[in-house]
C-alpha positions in Angstrom: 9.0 12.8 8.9 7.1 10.3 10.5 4.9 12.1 12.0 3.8 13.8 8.5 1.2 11.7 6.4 2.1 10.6 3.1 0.9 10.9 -0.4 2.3 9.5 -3.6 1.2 8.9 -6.8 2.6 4.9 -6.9 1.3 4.3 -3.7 -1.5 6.8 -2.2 -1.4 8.0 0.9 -0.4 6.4 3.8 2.1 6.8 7.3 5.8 6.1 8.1 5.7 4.0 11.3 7.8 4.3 14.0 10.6 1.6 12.8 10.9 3.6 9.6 8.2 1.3 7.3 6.3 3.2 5.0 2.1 1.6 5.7 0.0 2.0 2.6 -2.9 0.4 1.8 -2.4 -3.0 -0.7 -4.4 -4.1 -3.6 -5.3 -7.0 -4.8 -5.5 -6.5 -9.1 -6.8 -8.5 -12.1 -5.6 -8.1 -15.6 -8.3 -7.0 -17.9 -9.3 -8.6 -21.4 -8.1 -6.6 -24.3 -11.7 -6.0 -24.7 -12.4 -4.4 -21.4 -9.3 -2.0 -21.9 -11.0 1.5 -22.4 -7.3 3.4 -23.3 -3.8 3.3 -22.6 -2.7 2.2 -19.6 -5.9 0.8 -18.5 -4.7 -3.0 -17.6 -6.3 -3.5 -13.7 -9.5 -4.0 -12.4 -9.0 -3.6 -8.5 -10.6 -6.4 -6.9 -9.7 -5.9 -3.1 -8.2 -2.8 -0.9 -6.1 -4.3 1.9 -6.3 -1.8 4.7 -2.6 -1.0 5.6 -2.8 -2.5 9.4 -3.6 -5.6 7.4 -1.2 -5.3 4.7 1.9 -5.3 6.9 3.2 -7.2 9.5 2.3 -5.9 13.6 4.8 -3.5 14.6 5.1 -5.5 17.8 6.5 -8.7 15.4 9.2 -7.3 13.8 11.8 -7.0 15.8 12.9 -3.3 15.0 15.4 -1.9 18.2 14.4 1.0 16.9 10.8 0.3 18.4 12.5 -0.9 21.4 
């Protein structure tokens, strides 16, 4: 398995490391006006895309023994 990418709907696609985290991309949201709202569901404005290296802490920092 974590040598397959991964794809889901909540999170998009991404990797499962080596010590068994899943690494996504992050984003950073804002809330839209009522006014800016075009339909159901449509809350967000996506301000920032975090780059998944970024977005989670060094595999070398975390202390896994899996990674050992």
């Amino acid at each position: 398995m974590k040598e397959l990418p991964t794809d889901d709907p909540l999170f998009g696609k991404g990797r499962v490391r080596i010590d068994g985290r899943k690494l996504h991309p992050a984003y950073l949201v804002e809330v839209k006006k009522p006014s800016e709202s075009k339909g159901p569901y449509d809350y967000y404005k996506i301000r920032a895309t975090i780059p998944a290296e970024q977005a989670f802490r060094p595999l070398n920092e975390g202390g896994c023994s899996l990674v050992k």
